[in-house]
N, C-alpha and C positions, 0 to 999 in steps of 0.2 A: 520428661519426654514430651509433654503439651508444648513444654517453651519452644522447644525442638523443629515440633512440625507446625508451630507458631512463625518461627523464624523463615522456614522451609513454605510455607504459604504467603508470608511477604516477598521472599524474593521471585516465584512464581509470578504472583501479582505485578510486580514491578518489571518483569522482563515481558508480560503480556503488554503493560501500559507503553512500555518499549515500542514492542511492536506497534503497536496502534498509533502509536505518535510516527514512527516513520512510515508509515504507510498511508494517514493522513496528510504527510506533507507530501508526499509523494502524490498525491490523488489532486491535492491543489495544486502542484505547477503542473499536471498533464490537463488536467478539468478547467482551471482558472487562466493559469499564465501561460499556456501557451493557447488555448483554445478561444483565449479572449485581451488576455494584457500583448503578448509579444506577436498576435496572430499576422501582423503589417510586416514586420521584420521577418516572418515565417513563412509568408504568403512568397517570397524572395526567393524561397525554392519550391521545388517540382518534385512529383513521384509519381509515376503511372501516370502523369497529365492531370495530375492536380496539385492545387495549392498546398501546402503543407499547413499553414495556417489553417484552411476551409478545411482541412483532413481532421487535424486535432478537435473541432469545432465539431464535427458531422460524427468523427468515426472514432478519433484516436481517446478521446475521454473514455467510450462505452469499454474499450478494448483493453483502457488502462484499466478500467473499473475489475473489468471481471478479470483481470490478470491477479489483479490486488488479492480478489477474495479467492482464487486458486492458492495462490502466496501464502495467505493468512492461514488459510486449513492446513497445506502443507505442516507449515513454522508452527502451528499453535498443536496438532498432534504429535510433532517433535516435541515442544517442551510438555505437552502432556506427560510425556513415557519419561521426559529428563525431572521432571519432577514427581512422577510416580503418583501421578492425578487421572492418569487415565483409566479408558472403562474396561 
């Protein structure tokens, strides 16, 4: 029964680690590459009368951030209940 919920708490772990890896790359091209690598190529379009580049730059990282960690709670109380870790 220990190996069990041995096994059953690695894959938990691994599908948290999951998340977290796509959620950090996700964070770097909204944060990074576009806020700062592709910002010239992005500055090319317009929204509301701003640059799209200067957007991602000013607004669209903070936006992308707190979207992330709504995301993460969602997704991480779901595999809570799917792995039977929750409170």
């Amino acid at each position: 029964m220990a190996d069990n919920n041995s096994e059953k708490m690695k894959a938990y772990w691994q599908a948290n680690l999951k998340l977290m890896l796509m959620l950090l790359v996700i964070w770097f091209v909204i944060s990074y590459l576009c806020g700062i690598v592709f910002v010239d190529a992005l500055n090319s379009i317009r929204i509301g009368g701003y640059k799209l580049g200067f957007w991602f730059a000013q607004q669209g990282a903070m936006y992308g951030f707190v979207a992330i960690i709504f995301y993460y709670s969602h997704r991480m109380a779901k595999l809570d209940r799917e792995f039977g870790v929750n409170d």
